[in-house]
N, CA, C, O and CB atoms as a CASP TS submission, in Angstrom:
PFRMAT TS
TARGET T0000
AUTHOR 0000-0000-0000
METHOD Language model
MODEL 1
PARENT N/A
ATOM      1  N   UNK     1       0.840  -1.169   0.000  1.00  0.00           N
ATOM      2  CA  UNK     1       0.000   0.000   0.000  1.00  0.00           C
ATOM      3  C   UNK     1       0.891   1.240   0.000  1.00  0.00           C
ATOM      4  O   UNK     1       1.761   1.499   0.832  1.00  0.00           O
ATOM      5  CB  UNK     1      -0.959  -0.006   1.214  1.00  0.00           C
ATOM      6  N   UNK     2       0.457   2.135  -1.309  1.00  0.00           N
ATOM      7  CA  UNK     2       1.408   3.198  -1.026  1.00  0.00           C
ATOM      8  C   UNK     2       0.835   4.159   0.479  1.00  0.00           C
ATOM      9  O   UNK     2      -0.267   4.291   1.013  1.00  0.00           O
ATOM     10  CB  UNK     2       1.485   4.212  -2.567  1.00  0.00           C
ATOM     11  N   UNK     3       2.470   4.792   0.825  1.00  0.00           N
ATOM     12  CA  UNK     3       2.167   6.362   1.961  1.00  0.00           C
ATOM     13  C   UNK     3       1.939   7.303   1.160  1.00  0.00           C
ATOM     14  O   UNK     3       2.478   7.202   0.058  1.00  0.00           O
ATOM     15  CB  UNK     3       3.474   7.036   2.997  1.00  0.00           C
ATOM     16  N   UNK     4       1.203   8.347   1.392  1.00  0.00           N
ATOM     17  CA  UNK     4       1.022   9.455   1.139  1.00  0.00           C
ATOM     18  C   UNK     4       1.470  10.513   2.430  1.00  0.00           C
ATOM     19  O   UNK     4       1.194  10.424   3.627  1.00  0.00           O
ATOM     20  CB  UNK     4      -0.313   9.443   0.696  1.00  0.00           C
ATOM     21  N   UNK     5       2.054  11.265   1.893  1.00  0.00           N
ATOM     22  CA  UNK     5       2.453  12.891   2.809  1.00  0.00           C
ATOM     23  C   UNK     5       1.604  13.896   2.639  1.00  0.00           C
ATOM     24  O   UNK     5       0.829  14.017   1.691  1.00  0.00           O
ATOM     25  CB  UNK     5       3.837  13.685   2.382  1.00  0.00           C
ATOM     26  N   UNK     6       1.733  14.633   3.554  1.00  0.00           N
ATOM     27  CA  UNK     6       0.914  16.415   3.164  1.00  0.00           C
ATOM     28  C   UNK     6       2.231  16.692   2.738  1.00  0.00           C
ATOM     29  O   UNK     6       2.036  17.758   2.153  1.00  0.00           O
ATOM     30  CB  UNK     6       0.116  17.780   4.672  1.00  0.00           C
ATOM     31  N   UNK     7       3.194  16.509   2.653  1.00  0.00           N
ATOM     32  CA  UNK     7       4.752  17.455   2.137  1.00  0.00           C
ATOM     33  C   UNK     7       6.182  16.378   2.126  1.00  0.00           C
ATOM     34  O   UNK     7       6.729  15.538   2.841  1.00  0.00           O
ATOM     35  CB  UNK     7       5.193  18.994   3.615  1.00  0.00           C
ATOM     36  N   UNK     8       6.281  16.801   1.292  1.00  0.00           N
ATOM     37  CA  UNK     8       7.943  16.120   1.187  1.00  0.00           C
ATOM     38  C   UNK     8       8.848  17.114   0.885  1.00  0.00           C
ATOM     39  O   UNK     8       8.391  18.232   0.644  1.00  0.00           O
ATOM     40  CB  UNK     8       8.218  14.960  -0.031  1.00  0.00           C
ATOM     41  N   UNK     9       9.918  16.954   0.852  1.00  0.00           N
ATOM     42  CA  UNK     9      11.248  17.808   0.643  1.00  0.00           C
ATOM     43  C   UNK     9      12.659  17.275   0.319  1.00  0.00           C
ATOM     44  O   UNK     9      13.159  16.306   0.889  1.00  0.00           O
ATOM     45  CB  UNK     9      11.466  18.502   1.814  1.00  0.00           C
ATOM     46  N   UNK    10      13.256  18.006  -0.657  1.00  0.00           N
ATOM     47  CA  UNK    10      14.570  17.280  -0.950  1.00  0.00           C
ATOM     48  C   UNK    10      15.499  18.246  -0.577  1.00  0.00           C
ATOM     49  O   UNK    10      15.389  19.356  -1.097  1.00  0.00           O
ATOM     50  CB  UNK    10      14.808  16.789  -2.451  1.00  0.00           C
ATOM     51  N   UNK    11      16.703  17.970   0.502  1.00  0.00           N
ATOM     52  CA  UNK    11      18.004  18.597   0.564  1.00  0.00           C
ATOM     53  C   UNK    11      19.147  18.191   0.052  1.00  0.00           C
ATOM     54  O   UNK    11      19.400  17.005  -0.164  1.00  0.00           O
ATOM     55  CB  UNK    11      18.297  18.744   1.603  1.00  0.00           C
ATOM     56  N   UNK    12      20.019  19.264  -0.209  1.00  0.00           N
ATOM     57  CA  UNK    12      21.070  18.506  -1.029  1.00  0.00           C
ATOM     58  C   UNK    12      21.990  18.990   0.449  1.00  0.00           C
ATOM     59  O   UNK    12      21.778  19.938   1.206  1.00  0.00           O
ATOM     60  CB  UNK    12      21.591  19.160  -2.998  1.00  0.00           C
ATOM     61  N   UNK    13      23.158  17.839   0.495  1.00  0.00           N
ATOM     62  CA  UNK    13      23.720  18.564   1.830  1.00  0.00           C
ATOM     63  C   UNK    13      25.328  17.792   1.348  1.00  0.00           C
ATOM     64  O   UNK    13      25.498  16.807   0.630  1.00  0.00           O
ATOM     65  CB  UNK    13      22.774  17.985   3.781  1.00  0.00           C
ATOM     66  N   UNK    14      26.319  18.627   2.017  1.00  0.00           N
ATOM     67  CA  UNK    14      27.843  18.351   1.726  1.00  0.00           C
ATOM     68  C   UNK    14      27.804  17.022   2.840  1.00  0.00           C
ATOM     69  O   UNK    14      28.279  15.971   2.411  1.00  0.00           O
ATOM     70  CB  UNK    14      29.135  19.896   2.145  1.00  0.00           C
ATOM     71  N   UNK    15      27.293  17.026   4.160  1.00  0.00           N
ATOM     72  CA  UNK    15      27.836  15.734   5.127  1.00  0.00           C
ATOM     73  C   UNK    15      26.071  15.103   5.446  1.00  0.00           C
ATOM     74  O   UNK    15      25.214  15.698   6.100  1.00  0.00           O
ATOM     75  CB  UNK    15      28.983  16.438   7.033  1.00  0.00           C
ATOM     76  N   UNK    16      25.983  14.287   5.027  1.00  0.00           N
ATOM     77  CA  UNK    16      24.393  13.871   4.805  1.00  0.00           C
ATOM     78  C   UNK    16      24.605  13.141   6.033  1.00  0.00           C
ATOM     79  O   UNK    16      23.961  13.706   6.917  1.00  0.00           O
ATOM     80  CB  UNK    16      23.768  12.920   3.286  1.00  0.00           C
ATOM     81  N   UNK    17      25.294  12.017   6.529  1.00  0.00           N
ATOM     82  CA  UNK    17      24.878  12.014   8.167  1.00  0.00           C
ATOM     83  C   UNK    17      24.440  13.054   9.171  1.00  0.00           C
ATOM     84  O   UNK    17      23.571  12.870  10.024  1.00  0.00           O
ATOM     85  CB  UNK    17      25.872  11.625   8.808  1.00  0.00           C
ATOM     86  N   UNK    18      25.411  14.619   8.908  1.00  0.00           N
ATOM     87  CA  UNK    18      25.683  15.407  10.086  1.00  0.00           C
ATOM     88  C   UNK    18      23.778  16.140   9.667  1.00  0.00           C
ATOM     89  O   UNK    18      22.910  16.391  10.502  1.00  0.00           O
ATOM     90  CB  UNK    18      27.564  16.700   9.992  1.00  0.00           C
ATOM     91  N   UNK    19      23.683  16.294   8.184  1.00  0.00           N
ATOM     92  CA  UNK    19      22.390  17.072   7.866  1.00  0.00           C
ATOM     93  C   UNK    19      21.065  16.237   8.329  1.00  0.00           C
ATOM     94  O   UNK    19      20.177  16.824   8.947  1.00  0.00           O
ATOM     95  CB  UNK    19      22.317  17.370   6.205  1.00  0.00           C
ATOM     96  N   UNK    20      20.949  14.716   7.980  1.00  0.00           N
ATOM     97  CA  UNK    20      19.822  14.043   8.813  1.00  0.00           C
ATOM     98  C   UNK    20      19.632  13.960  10.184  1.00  0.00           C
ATOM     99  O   UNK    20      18.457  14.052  10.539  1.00  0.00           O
ATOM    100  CB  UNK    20      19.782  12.896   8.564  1.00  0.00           C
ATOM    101  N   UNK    21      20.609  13.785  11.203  1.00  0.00           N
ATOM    102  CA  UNK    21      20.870  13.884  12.452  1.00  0.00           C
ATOM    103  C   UNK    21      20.612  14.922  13.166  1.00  0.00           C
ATOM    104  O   UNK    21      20.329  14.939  14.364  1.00  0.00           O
ATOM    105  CB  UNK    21      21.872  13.677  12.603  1.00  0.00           C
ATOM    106  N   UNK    22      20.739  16.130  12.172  1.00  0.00           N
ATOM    107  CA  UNK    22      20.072  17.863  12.418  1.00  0.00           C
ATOM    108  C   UNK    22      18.720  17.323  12.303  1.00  0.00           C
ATOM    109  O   UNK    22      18.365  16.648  13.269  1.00  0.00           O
ATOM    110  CB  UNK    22      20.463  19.378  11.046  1.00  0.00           C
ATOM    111  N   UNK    23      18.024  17.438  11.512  1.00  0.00           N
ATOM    112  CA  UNK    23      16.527  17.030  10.790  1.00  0.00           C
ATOM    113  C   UNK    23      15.822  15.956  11.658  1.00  0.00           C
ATOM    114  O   UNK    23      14.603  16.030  11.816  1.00  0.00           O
ATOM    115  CB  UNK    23      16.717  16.324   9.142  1.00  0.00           C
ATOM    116  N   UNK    24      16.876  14.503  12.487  1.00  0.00           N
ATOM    117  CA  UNK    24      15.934  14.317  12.745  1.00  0.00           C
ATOM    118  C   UNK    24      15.782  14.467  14.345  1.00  0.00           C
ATOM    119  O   UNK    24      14.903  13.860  14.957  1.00  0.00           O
ATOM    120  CB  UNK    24      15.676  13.274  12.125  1.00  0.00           C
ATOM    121  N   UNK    25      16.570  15.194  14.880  1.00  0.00           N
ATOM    122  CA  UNK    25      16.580  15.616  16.409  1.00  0.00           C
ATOM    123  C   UNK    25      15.405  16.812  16.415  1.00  0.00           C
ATOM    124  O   UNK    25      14.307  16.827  16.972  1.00  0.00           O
ATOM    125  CB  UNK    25      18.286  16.257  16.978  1.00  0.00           C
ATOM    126  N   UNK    26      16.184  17.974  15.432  1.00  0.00           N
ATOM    127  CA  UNK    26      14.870  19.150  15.536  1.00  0.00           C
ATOM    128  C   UNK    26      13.783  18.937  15.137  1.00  0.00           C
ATOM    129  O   UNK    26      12.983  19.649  15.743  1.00  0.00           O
ATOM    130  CB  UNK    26      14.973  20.305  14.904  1.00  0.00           C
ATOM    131  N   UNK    27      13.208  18.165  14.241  1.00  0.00           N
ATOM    132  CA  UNK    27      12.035  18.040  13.447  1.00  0.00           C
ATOM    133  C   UNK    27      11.161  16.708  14.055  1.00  0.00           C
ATOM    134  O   UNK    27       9.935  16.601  14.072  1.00  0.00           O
ATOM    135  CB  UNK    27      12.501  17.870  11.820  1.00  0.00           C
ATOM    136  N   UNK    28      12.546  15.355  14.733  1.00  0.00           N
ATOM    137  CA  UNK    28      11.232  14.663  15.027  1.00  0.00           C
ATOM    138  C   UNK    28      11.587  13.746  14.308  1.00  0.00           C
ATOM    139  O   UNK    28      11.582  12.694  14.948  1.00  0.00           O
ATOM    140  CB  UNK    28       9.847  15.256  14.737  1.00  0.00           C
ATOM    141  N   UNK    29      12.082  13.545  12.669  1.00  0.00           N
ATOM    142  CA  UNK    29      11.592  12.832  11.951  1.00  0.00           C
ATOM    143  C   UNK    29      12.321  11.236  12.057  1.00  0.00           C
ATOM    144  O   UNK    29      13.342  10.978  12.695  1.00  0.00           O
ATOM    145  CB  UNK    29      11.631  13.565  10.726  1.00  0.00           C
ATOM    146  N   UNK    30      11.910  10.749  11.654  1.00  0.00           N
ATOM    147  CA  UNK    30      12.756   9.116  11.888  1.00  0.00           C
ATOM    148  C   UNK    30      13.382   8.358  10.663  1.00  0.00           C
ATOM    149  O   UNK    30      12.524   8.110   9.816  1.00  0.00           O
ATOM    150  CB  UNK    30      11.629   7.908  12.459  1.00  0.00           C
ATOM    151  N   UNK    31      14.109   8.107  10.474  1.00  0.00           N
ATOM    152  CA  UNK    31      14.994   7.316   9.415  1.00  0.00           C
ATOM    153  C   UNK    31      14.595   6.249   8.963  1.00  0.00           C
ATOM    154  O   UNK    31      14.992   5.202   9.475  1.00  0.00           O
ATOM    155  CB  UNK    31      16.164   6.965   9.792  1.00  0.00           C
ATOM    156  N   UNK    32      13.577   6.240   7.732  1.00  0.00           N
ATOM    157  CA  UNK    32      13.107   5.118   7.230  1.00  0.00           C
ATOM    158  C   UNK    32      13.827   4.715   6.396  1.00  0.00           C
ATOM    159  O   UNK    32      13.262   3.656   6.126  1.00  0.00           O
ATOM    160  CB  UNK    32      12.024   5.137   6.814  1.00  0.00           C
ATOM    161  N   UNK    33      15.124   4.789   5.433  1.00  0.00           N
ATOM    162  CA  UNK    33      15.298   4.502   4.360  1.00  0.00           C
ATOM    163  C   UNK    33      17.170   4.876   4.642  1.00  0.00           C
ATOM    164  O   UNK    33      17.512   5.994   5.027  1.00  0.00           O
ATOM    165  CB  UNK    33      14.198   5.335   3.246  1.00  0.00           C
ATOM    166  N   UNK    34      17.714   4.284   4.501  1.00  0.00           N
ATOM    167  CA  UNK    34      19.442   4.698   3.756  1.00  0.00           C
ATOM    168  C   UNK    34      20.369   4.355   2.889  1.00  0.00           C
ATOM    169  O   UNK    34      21.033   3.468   3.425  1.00  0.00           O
ATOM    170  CB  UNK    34      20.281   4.649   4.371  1.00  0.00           C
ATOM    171  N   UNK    35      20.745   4.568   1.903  1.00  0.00           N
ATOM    172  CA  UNK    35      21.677   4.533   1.100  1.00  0.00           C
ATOM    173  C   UNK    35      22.436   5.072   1.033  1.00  0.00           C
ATOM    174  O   UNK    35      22.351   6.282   1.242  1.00  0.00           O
ATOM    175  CB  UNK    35      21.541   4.540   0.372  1.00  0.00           C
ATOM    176  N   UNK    36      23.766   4.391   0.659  1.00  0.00           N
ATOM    177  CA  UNK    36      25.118   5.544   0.011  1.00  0.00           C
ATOM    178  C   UNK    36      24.588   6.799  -0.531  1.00  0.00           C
ATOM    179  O   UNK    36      23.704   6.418  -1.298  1.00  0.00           O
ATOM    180  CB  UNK    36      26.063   4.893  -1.410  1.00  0.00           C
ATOM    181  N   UNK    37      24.618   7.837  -0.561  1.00  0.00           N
ATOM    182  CA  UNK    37      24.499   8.927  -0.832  1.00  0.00           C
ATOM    183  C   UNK    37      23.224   9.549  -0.489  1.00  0.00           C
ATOM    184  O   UNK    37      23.072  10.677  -0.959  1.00  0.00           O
ATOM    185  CB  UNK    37      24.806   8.985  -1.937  1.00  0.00           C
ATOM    186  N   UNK    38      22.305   9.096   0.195  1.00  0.00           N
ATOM    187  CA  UNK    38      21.053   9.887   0.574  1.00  0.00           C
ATOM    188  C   UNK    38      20.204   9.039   1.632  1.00  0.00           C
ATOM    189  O   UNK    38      19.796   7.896   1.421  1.00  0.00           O
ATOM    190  CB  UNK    38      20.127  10.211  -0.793  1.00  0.00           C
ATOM    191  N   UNK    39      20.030   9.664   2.626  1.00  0.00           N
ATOM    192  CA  UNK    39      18.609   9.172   3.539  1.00  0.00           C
ATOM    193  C   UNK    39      17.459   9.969   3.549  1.00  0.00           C
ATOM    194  O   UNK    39      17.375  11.180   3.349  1.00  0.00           O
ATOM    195  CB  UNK    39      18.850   9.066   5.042  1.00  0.00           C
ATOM    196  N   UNK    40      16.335   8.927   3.875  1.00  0.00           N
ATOM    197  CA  UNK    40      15.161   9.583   3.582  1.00  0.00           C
ATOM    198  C   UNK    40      14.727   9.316   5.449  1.00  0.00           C
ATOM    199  O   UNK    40      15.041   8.324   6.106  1.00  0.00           O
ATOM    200  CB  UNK    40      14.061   8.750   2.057  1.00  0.00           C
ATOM    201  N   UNK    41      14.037  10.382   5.884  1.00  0.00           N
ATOM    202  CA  UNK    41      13.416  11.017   7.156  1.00  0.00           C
ATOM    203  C   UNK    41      12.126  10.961   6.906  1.00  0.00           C
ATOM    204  O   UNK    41      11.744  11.295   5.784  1.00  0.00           O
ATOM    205  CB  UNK    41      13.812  12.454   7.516  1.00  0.00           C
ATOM    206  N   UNK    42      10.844  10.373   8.247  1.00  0.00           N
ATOM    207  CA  UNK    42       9.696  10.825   7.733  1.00  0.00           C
ATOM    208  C   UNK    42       9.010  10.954   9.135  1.00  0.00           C
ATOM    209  O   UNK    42       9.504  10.741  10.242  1.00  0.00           O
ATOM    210  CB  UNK    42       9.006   9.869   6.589  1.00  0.00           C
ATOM    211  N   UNK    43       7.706  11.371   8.792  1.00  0.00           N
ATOM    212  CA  UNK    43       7.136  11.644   9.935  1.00  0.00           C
ATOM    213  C   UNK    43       5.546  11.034   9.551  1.00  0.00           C
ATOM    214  O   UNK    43       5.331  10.517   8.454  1.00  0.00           O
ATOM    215  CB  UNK    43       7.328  13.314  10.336  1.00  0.00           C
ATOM    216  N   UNK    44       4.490  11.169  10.593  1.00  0.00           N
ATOM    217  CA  UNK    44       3.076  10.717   9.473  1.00  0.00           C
ATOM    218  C   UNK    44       3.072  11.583   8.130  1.00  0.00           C
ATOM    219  O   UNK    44       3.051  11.239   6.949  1.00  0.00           O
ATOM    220  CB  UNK    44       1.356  11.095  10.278  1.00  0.00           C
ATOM    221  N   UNK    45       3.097  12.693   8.678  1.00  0.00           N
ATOM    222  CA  UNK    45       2.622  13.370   7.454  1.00  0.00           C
ATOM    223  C   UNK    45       3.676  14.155   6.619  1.00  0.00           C
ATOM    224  O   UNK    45       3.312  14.864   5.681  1.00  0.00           O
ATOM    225  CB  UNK    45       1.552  14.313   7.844  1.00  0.00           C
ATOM    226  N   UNK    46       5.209  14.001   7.025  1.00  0.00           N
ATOM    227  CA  UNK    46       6.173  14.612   5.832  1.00  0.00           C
ATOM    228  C   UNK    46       7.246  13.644   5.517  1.00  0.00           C
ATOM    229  O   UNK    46       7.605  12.739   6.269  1.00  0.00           O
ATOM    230  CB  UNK    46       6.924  16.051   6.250  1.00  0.00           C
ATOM    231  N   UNK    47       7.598  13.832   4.666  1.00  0.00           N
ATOM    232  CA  UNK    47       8.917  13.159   4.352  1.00  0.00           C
ATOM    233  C   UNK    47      10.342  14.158   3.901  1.00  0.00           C
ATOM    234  O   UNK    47      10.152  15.151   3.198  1.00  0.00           O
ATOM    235  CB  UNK    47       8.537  12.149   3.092  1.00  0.00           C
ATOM    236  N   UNK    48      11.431  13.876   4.263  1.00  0.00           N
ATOM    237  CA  UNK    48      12.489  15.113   3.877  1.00  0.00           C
ATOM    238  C   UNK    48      13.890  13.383   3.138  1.00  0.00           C
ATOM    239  O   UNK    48      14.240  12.387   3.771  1.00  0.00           O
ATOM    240  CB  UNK    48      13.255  16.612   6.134  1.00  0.00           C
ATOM    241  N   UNK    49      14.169  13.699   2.034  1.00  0.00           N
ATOM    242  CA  UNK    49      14.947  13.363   1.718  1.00  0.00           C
ATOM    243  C   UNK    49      16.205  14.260   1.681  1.00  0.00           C
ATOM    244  O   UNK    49      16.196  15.441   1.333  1.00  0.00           O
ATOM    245  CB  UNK    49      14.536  12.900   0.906  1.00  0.00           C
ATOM    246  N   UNK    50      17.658  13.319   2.217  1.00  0.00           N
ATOM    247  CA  UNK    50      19.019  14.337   2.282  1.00  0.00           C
ATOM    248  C   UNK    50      19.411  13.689   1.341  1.00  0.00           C
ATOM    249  O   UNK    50      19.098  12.506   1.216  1.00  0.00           O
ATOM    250  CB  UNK    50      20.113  14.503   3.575  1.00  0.00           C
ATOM    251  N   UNK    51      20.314  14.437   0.330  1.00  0.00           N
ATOM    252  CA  UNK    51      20.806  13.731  -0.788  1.00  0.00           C
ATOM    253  C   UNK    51      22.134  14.267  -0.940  1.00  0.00           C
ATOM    254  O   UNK    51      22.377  15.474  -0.921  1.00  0.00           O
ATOM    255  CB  UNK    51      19.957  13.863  -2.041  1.00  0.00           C
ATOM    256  N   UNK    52      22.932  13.419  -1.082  1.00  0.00           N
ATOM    257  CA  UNK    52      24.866  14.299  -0.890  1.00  0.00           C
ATOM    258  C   UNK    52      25.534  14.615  -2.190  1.00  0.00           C
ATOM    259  O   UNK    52      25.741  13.939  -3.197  1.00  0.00           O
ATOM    260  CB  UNK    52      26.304  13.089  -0.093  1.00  0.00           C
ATOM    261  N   UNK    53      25.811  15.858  -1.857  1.00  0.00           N
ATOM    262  CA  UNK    53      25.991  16.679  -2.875  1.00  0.00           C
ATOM    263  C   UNK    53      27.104  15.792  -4.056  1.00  0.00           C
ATOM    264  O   UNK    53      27.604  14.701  -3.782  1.00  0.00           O
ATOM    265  CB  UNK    53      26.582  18.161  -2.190  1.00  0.00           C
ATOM    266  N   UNK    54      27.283  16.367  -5.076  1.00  0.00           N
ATOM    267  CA  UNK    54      28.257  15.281  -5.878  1.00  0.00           C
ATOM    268  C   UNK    54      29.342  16.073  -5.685  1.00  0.00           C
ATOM    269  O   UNK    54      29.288  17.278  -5.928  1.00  0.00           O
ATOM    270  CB  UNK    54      27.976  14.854  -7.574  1.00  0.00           C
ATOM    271  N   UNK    55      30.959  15.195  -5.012  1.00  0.00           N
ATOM    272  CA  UNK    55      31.946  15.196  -4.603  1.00  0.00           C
ATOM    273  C   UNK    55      32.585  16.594  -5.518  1.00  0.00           C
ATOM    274  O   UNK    55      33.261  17.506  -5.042  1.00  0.00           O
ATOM    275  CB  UNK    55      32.495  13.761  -4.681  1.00  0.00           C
ATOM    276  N   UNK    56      32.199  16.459  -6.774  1.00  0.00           N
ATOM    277  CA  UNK    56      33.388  17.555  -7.829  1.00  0.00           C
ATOM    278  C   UNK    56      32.938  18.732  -6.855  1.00  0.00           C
ATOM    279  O   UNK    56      33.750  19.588  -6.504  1.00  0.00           O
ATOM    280  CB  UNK    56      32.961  17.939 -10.057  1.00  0.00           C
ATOM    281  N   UNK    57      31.338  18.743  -6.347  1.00  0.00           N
ATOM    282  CA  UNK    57      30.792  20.281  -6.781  1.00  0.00           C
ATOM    283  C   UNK    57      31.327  20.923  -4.783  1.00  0.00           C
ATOM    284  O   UNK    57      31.736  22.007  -4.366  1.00  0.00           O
ATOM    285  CB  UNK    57      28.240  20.307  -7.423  1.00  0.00           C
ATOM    286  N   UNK    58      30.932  19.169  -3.870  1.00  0.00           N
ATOM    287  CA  UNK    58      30.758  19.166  -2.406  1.00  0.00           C
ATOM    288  C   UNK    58      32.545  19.961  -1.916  1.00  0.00           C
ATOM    289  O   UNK    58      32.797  20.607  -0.899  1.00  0.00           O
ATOM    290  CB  UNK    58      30.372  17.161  -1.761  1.00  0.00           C
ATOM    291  N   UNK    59      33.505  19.590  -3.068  1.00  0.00           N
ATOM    292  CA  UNK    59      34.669  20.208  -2.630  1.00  0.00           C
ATOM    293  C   UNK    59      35.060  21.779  -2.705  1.00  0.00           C
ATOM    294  O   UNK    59      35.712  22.350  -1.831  1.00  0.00           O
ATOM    295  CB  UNK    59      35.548  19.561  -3.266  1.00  0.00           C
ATOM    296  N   UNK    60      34.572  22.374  -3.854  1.00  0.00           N
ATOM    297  CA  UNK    60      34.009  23.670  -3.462  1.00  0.00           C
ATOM    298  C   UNK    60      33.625  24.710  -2.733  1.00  0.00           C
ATOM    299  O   UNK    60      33.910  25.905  -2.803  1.00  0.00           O
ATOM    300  CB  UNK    60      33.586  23.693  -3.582  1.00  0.00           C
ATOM    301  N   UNK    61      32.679  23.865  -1.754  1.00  0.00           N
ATOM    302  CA  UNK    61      32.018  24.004  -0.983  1.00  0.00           C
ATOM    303  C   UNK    61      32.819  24.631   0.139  1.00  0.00           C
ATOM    304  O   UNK    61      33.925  24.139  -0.082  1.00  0.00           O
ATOM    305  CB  UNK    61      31.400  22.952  -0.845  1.00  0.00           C
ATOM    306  N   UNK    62      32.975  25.472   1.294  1.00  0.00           N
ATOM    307  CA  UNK    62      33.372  25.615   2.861  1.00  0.00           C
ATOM    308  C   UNK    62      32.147  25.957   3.612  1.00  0.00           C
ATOM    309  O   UNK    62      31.278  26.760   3.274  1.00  0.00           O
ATOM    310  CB  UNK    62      34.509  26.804   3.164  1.00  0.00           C
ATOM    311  N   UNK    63      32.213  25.095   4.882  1.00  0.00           N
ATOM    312  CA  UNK    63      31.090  25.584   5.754  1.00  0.00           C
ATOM    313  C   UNK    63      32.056  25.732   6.915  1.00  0.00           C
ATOM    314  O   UNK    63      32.835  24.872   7.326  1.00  0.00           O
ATOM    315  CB  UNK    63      29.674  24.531   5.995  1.00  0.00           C
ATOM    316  N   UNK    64      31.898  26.837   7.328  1.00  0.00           N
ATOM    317  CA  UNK    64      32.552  27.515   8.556  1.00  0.00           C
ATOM    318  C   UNK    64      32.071  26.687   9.912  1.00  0.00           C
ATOM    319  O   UNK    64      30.934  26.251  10.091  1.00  0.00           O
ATOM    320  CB  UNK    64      32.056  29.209   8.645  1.00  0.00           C
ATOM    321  N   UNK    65      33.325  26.552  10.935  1.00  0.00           N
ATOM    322  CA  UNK    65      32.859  26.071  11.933  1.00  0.00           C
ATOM    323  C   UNK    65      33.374  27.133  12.973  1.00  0.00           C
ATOM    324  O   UNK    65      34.544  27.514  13.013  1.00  0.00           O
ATOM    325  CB  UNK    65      33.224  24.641  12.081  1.00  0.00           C
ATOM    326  N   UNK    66      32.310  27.598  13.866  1.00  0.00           N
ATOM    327  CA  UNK    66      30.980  27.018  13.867  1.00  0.00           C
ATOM    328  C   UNK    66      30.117  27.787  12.076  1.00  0.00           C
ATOM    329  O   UNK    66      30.426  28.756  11.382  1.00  0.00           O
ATOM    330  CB  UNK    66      30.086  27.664  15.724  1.00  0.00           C
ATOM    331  N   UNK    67      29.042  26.772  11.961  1.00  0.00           N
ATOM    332  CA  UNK    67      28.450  27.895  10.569  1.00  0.00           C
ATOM    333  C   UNK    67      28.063  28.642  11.102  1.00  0.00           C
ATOM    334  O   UNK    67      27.516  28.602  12.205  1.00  0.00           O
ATOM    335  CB  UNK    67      27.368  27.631   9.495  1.00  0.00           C
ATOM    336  N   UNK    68      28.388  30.027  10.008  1.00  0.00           N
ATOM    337  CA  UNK    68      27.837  31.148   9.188  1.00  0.00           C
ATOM    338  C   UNK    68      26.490  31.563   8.298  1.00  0.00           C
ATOM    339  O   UNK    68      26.156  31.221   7.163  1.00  0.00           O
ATOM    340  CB  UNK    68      28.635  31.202   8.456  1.00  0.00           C
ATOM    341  N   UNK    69      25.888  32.387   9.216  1.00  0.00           N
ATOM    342  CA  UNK    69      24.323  32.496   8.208  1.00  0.00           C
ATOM    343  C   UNK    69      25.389  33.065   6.638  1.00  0.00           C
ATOM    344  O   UNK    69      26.533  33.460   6.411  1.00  0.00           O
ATOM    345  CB  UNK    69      22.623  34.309   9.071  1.00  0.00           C
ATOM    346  N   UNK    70      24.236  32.802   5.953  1.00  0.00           N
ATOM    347  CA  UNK    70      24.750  33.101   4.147  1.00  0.00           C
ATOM    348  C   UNK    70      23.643  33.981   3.483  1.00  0.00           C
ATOM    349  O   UNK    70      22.496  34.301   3.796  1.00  0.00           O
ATOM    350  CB  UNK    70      24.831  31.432   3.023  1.00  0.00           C
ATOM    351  N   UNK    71      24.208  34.152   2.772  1.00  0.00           N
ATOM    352  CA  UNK    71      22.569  35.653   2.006  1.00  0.00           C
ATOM    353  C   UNK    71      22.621  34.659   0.964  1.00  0.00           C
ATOM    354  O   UNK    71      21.476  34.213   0.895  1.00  0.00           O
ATOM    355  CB  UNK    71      22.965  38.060   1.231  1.00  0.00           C
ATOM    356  N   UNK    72      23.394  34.048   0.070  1.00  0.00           N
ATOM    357  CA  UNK    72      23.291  33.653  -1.331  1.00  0.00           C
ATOM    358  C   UNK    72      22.856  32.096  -1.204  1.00  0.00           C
ATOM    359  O   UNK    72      23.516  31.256  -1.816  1.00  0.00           O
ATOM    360  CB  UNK    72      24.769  33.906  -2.188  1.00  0.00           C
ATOM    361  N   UNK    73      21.843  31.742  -0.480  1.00  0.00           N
ATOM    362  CA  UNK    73      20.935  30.391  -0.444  1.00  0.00           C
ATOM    363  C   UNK    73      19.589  30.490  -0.988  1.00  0.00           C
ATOM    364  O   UNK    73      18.877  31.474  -0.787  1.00  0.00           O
ATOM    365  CB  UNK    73      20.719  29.887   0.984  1.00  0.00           C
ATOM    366  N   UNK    74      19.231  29.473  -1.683  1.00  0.00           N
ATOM    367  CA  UNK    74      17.922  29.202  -2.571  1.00  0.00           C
ATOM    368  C   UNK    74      16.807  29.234  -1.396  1.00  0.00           C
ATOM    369  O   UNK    74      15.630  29.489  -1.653  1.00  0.00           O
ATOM    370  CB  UNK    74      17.951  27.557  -3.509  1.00  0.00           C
ATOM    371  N   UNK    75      17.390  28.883   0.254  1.00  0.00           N
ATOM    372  CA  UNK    75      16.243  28.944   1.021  1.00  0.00           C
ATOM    373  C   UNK    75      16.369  30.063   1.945  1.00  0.00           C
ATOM    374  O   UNK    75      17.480  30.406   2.348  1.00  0.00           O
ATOM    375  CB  UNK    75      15.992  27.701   1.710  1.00  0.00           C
ATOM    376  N   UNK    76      15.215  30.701   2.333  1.00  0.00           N
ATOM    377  CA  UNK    76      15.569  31.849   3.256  1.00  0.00           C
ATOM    378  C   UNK    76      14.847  31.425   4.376  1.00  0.00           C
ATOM    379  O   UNK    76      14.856  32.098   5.407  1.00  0.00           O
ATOM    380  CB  UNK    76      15.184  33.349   2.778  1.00  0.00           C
TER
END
């Protein structure tokens, strides 16, 4: 029988353990699903997939420790 959500969501994240482990302490959500490169989080009614960024682009990348708010993100 398929699940249905009121919402799902996809993140792309550089350390996909450290980003689900955020997601699922604050949010609640529980770890139904894992694979090499992405876990999926859900709750009754949401689902949040983390998906790890691809290595060429994830090296690029710096996240300040501790992080830094950023202005130039797709989410505000």
């Amino acid at each position: 029988m398929p699940v249905h959500f009121a919402a799902s969501a996809v993140v792309y994240a550089k350390d996909v353990s450290a980003v689900s482990a955020f997601y699922s302490r604050v949010a609640g959500l529980s770890v139904a699903h894992t694979e090499q490169g992405y876990v999926v989080l859900q709750s009754p009614n949401f689902q949040l997939v983390v998906v790890a960024i691809p290595s060429h682009i994830a090296g690029s990348i710096h996240i300040a420790k501790p992080p830094q708010p950023r202005e130039d993100t797709a989410i505000k």
